[in-house]
N, C-alpha and C positions, 0 to 999 in steps of 0.2 A: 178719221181726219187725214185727208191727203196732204195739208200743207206740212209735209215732214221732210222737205227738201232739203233745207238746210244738217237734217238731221243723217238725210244717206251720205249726204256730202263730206261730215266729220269723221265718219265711218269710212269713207268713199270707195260705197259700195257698188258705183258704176268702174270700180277700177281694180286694183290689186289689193284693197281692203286696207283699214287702218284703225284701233283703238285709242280712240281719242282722249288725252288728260283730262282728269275732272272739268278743269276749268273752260278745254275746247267742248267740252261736252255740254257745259253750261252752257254758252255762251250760242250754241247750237239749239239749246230747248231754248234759248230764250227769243229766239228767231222763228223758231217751229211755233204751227198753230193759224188758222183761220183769224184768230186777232189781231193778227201783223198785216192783216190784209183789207179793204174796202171797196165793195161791191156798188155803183148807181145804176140803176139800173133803167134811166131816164139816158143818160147817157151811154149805154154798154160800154163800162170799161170799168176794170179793175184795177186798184192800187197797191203797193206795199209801202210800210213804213222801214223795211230791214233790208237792204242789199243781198243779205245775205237768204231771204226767204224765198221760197219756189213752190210750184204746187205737183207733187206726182200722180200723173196717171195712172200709175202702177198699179192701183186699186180698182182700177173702173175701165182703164181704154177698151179693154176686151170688149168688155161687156157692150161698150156704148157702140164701137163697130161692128160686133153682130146685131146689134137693135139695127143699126141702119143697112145692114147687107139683109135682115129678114124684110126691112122698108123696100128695097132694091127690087128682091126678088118678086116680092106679092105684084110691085107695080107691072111685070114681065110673066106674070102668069103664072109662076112656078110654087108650086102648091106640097111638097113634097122633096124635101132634100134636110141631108145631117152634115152640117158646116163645124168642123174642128180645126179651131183657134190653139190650140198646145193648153191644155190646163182649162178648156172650157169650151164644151157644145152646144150648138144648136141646132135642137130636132124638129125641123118643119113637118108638121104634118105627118103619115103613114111613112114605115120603108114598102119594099116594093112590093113587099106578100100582102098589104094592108093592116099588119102590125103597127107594135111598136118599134122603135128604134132600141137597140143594146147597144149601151155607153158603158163599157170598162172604165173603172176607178182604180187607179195605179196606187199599190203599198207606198208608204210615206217616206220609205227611206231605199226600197228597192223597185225603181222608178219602172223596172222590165215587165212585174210580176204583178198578175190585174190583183186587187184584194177582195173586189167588190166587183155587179155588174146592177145597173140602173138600165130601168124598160120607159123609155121616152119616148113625149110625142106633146106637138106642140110646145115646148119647154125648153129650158136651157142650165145645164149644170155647171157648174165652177167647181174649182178644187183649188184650193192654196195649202202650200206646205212651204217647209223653209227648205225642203232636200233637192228643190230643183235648180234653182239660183242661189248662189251662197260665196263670200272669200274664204279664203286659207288662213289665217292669221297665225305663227306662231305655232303651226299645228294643230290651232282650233277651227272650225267651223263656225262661219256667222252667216244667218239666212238673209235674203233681203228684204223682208217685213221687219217694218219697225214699230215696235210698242211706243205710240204717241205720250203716254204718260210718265215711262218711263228712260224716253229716248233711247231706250237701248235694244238691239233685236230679237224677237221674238227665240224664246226656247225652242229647239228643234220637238216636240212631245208627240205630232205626225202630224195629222191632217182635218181639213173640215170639208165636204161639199157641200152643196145647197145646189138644189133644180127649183127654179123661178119659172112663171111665164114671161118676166120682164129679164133680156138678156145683164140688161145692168146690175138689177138688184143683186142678179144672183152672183155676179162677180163684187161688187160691194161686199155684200153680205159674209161672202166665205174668208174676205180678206179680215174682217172687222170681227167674226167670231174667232177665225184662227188668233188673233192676239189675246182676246177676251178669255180662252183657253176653253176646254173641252167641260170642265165642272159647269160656269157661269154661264157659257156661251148654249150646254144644254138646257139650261134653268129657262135663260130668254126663249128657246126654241121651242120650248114645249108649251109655249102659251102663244106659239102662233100657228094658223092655221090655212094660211097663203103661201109659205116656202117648205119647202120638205129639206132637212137638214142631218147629214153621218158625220159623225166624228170616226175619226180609224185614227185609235189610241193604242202607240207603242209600249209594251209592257217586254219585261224579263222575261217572263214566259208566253211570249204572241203578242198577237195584234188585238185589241178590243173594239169592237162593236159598238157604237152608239146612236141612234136616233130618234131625232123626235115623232109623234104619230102622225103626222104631216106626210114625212118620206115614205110609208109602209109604201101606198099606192105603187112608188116607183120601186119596188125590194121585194125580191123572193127570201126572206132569210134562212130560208133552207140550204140557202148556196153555203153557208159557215158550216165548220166544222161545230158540234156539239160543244168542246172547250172556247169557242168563242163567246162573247158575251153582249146578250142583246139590249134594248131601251130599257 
């Protein structure tokens, strides 16, 4: 659910960050939510009932600008190119050997250090975690996903990908299972068989490994150390 505007804003997490009083918090979920909102689509245009309600892109802009830069490209002939958006690729076609594309998956909280590598083609991967965008608060860390249900930011626990053919889905999707969390969010992925989906779950002792049989396609999992742990 994107309409969680009002909810970055009590947080305001486009700024120096803030934990809001129970009541600013209410008052904030009671704003959040596609139901404050009204769609005609006789007339295109949208409404709100709340002042205070907004819809973030943050879950999807990516996504929908590589859909329209892969529309761009096909119209101009270009059959072959790997466009990176920060936190999500788009692999046109072969690279130049007539492979696949290799897309590094960045650790969740050590943003230098790849954890993973993904062999793309035609596809588009996303990655959300809360370790790239986040405030300070008090000395805490707050990411900038926020759990619609519980208005409050998502736990730092690491990260989700997903490689779509549709560049949106796939930036949706990573946004919407990283809150869902890595248990749930693998339950739904293993029963789908259109998006390939890794969880890279921070643990005491490492990183863990998760995905659904969707992703093998794109995964050598030979790359893991043995103490890693696989689907």
């Amino acid at each position: 659910d994107p309409a969680i505007g009002s909810l970055i804003d009590t947080w305001n997490l486009r700024g120096q960050g803030h934990v809001p009083s129970p009541a600013e918090l209410a008052r904030a979920r009671a704003a959040a939510g596609f139901g404050r909102f009204s769609f005609d689509p006789r007339r295109h245009t949208v409404s709100r009932d709340n002042g205070a309600s907004w819809i973030d892109t943050g879950g999807f802009g990516k996504g929908v600008a590589l859909r329209e830069a892969r529309r761009a490209l096909a119209r101009r002939g270009i059959r072959s190119a790997l466009l990176n958006f920060g936190g999500q690729v788009l692999a046109i076609g072969s690279d130049r050997r007539g492979g696949d594309w290799t897309v590094p998956v960045a650790h969740p909280s050590q943003r230098t250090r790849p954890a993973a590598r993904l062999y793309c083609q035609g596809c588009s991967a996303s990655t959300s975690s809360q370790s790239e965008r986040f405030v300070v608060i008090g000395g805490q860390k707050f990411g900038h996903i926020i759990d619609p249900r519980s208005g409050r930011p998502v736990s730092p626990w690491g990260s989700v990908t997903v490689v779509a053919e549709d560049p949106a889905v796939a930036d949706m999707l990573s946004t919407a299972l990283l809150v869902l969390g890595p248990h749930a969010g693998l339950e739904w992925a293993r029963a789908r068989s259109d998006v390939g989906v890794l969880f890279l779950v921070e643990k005491q002792d490492g990183l863990e490994h998760r995905w659904n049989p969707a992703m093998e396609p794109f995964l050598n999992s030979k790359q893991w150390r043995s103490s890693d742990t696989g689907n």
